[in-house]
Backbone as XML, in Angstrom:
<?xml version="1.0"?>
<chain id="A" units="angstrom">
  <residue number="1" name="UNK">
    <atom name="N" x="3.029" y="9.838" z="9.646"/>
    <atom name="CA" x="4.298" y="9.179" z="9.427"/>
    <atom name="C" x="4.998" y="9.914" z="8.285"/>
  </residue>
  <residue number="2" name="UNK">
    <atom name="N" x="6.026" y="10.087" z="8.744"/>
    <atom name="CA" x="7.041" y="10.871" z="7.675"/>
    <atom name="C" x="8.148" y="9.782" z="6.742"/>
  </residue>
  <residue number="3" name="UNK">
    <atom name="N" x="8.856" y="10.779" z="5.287"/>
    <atom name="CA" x="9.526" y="9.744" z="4.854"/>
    <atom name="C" x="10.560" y="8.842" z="5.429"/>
  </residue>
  <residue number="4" name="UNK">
    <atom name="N" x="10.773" y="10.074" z="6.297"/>
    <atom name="CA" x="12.135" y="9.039" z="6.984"/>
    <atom name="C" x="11.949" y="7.686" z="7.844"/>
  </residue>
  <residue number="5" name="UNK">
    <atom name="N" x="10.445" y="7.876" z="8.556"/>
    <atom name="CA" x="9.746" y="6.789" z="9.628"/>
    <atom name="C" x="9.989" y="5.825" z="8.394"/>
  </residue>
  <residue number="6" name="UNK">
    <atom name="N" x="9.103" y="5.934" z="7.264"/>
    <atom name="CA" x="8.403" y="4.910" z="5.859"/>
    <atom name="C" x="9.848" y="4.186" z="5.903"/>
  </residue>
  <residue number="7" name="UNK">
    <atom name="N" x="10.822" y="5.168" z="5.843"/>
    <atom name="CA" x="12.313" y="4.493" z="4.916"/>
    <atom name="C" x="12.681" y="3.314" z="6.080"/>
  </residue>
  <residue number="8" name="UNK">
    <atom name="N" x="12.643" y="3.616" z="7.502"/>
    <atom name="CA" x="12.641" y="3.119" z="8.710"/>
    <atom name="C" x="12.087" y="1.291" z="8.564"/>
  </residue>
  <residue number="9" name="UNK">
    <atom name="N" x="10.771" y="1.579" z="7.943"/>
    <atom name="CA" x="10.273" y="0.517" z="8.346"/>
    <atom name="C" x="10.194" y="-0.275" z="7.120"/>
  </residue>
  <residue number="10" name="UNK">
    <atom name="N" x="10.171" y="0.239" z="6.187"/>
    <atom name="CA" x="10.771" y="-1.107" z="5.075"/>
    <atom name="C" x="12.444" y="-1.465" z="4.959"/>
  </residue>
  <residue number="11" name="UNK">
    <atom name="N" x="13.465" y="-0.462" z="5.812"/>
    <atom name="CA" x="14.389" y="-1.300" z="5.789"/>
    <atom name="C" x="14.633" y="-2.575" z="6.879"/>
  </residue>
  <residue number="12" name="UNK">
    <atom name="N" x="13.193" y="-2.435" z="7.525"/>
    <atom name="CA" x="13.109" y="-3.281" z="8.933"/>
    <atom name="C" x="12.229" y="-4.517" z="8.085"/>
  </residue>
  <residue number="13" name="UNK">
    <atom name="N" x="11.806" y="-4.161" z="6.716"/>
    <atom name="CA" x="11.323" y="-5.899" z="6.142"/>
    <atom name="C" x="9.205" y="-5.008" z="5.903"/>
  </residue>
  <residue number="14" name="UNK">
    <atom name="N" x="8.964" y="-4.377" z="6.325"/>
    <atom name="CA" x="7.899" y="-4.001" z="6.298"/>
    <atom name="C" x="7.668" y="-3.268" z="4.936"/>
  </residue>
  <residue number="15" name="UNK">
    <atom name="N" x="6.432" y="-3.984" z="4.324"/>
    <atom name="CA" x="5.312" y="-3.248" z="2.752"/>
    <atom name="C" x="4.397" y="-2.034" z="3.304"/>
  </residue>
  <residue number="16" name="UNK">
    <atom name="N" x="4.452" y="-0.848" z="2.947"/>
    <atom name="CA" x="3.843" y="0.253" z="3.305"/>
    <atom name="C" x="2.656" y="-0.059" z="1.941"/>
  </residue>
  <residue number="17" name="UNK">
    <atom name="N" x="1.091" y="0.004" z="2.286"/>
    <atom name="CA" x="-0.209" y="0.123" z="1.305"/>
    <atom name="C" x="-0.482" y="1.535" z="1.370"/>
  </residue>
  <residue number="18" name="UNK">
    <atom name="N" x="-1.596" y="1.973" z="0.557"/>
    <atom name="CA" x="-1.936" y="3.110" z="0.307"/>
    <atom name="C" x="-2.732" y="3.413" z="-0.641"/>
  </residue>
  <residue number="19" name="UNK">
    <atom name="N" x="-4.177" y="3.551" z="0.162"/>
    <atom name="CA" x="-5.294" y="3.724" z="-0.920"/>
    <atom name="C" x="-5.464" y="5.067" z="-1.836"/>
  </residue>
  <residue number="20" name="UNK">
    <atom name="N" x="-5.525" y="4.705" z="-2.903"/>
    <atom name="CA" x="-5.712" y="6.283" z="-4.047"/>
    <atom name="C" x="-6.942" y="6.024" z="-5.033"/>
  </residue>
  <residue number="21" name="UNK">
    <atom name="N" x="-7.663" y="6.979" z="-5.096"/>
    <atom name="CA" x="-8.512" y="7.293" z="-5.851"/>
    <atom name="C" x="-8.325" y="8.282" z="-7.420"/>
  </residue>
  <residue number="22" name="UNK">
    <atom name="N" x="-7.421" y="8.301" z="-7.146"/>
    <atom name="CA" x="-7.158" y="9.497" z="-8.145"/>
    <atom name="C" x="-6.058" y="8.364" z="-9.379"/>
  </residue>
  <residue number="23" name="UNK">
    <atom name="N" x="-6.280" y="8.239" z="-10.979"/>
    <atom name="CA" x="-8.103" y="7.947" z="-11.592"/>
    <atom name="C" x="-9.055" y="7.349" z="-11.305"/>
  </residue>
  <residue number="24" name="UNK">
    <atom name="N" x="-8.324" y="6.720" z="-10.890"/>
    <atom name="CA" x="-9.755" y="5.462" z="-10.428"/>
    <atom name="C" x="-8.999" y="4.759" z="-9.347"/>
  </residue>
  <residue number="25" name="UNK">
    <atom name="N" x="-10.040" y="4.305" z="-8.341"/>
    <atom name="CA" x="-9.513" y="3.135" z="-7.301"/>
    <atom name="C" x="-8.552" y="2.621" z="-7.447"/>
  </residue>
  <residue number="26" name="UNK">
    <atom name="N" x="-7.452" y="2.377" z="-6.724"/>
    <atom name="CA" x="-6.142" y="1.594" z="-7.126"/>
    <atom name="C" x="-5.751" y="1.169" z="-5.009"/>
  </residue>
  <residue number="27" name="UNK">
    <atom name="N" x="-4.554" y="0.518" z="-5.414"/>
    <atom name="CA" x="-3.701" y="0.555" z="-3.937"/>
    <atom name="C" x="-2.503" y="0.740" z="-4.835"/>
  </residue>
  <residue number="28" name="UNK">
    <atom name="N" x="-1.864" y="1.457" z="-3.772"/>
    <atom name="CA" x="-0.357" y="1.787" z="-4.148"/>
    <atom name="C" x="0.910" y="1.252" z="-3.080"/>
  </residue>
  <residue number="29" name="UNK">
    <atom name="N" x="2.033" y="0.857" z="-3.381"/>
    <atom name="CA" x="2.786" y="0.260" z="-2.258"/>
    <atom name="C" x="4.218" y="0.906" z="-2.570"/>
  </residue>
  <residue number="30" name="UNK">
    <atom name="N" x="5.049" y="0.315" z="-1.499"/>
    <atom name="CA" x="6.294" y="0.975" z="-1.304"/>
    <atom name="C" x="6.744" y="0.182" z="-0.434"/>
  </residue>
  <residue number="31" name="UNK">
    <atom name="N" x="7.597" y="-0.729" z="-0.964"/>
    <atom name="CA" x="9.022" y="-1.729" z="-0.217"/>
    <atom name="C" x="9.997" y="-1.764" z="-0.736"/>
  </residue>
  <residue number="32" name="UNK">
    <atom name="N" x="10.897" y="-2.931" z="-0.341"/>
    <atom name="CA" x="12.069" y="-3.045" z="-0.051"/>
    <atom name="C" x="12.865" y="-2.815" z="-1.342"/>
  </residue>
  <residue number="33" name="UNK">
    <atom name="N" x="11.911" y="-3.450" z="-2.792"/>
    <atom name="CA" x="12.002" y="-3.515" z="-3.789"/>
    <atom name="C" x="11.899" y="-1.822" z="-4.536"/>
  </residue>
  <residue number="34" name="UNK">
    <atom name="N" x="11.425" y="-1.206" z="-4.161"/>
    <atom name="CA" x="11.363" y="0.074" z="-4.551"/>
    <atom name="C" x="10.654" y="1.137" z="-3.894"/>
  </residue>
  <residue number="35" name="UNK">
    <atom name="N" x="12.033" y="2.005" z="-3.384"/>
    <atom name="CA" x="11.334" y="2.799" z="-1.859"/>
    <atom name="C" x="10.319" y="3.902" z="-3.023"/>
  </residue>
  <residue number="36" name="UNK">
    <atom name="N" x="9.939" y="4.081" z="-3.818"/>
    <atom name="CA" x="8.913" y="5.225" z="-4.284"/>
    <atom name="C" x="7.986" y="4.761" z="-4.328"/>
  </residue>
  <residue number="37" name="UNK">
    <atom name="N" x="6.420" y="5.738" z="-4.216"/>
    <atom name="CA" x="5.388" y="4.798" z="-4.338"/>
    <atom name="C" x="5.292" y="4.003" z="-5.767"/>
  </residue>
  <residue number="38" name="UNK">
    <atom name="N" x="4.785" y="2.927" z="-6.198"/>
    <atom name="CA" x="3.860" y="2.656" z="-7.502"/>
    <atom name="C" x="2.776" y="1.527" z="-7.448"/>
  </residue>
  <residue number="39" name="UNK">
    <atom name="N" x="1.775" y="1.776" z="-8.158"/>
    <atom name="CA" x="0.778" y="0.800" z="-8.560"/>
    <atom name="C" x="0.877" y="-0.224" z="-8.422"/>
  </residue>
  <residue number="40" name="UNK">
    <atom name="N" x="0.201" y="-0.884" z="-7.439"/>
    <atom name="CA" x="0.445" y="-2.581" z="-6.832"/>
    <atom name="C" x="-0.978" y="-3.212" z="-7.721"/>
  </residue>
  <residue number="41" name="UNK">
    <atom name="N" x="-2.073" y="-2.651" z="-7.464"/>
    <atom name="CA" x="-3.142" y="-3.499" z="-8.289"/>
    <atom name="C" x="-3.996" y="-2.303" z="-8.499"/>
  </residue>
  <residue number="42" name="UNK">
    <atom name="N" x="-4.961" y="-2.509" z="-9.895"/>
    <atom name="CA" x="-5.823" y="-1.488" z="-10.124"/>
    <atom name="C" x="-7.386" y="-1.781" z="-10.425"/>
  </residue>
  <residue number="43" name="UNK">
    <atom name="N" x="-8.133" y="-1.278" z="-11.293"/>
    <atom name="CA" x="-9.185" y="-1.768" z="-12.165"/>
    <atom name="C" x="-9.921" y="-2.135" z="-11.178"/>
  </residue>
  <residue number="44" name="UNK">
    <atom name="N" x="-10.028" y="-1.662" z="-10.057"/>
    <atom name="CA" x="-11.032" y="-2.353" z="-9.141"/>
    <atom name="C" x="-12.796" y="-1.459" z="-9.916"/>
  </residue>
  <residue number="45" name="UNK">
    <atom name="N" x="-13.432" y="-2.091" z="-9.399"/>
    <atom name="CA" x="-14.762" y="-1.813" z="-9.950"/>
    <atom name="C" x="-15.645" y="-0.468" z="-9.161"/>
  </residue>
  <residue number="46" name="UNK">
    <atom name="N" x="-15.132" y="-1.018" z="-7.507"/>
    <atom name="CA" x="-15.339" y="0.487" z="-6.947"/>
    <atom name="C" x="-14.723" y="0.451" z="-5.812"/>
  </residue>
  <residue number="47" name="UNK">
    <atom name="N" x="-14.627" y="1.561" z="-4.851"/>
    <atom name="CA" x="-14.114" y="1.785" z="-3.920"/>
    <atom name="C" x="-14.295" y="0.806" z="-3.100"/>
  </residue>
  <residue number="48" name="UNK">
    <atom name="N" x="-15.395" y="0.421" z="-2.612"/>
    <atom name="CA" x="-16.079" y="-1.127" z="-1.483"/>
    <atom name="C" x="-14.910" y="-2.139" z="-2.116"/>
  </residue>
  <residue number="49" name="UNK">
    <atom name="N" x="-14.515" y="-2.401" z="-3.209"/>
    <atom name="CA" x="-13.777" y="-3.539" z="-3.923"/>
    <atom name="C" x="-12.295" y="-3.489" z="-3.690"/>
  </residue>
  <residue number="50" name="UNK">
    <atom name="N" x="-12.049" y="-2.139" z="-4.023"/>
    <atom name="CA" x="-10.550" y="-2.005" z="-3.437"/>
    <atom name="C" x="-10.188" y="-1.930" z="-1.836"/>
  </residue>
  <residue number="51" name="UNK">
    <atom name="N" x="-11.052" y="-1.506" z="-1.083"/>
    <atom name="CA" x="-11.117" y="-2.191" z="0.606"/>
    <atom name="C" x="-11.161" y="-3.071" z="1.015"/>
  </residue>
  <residue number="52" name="UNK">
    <atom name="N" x="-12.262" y="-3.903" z="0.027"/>
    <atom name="CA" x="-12.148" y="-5.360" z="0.663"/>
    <atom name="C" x="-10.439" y="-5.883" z="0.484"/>
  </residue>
  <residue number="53" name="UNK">
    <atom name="N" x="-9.878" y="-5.664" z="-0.716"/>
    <atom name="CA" x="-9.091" y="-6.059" z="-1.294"/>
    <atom name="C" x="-7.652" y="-5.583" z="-0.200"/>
  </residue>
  <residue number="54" name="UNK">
    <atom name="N" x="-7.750" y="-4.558" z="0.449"/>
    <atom name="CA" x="-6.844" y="-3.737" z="1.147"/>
    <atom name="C" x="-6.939" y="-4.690" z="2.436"/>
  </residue>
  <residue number="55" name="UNK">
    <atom name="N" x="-8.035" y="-5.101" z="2.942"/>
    <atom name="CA" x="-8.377" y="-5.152" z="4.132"/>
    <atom name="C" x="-7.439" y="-6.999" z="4.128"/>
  </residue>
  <residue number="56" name="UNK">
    <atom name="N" x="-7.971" y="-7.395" z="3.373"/>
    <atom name="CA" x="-6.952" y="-8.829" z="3.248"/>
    <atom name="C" x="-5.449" y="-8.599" z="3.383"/>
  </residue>
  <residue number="57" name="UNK">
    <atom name="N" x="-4.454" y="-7.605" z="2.358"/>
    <atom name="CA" x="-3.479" y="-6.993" z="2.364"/>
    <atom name="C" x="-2.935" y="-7.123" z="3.692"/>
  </residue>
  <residue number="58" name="UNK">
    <atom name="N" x="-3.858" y="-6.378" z="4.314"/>
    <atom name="CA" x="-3.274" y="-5.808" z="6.066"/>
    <atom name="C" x="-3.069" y="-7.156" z="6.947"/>
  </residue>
  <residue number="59" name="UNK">
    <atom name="N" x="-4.207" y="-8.465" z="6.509"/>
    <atom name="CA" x="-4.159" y="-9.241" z="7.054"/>
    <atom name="C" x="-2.773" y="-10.138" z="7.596"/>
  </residue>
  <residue number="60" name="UNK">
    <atom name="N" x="-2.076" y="-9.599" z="6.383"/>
    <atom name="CA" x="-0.303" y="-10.308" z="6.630"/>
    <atom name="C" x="0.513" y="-9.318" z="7.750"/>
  </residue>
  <residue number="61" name="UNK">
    <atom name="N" x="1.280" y="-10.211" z="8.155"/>
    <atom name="CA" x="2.173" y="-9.487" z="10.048"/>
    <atom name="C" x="3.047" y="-8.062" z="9.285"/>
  </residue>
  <residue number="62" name="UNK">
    <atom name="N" x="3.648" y="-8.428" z="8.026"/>
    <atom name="CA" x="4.460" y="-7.382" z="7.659"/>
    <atom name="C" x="3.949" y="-6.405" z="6.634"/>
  </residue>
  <residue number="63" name="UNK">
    <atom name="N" x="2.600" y="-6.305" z="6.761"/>
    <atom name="CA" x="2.001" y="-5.068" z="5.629"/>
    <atom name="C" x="1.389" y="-4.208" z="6.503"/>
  </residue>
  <residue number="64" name="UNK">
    <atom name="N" x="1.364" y="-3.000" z="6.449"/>
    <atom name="CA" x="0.833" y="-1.954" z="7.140"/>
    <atom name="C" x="0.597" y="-0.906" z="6.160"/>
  </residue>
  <residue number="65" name="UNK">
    <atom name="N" x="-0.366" y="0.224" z="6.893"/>
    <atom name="CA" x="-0.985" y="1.054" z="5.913"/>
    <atom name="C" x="-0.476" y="2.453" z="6.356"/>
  </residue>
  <residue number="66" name="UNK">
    <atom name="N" x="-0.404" y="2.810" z="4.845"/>
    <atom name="CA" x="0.179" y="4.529" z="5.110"/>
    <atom name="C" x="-0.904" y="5.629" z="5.518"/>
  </residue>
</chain>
């Protein structure tokens, strides 16, 4: 998916997620509120923690993953 698809679908109401490791475990997002990525939640303890945590995320109709 390219930027222009991303720009596509949060002006259609849709939260783009996005797992990063780089310092440490985090998710990163990008909506309506601010098309660039930034830091939605961090400090997870380890990777297994920030998935579980992602995997709920997705659970809502309008969040999808980058």
């Amino acid at each position: 998916m390219n930027s222009t698809d991303q720009q596509k679908l949060i002006i259609a109401g849709y939260t783009l997620l996005r797992r990063d490791d780089t310092p440490a475990p985090r998710i990163k997002i990008r909506s309506a509120l601010n098309f660039e990525w930034q830091t939605f939640e961090k400090n997870f303890a380890s990777k297994a923690a920030r998935d579980r945590r992602m995997n709920e995320l997705l659970k809502l109709s309008t969040t999808i993953e980058d």
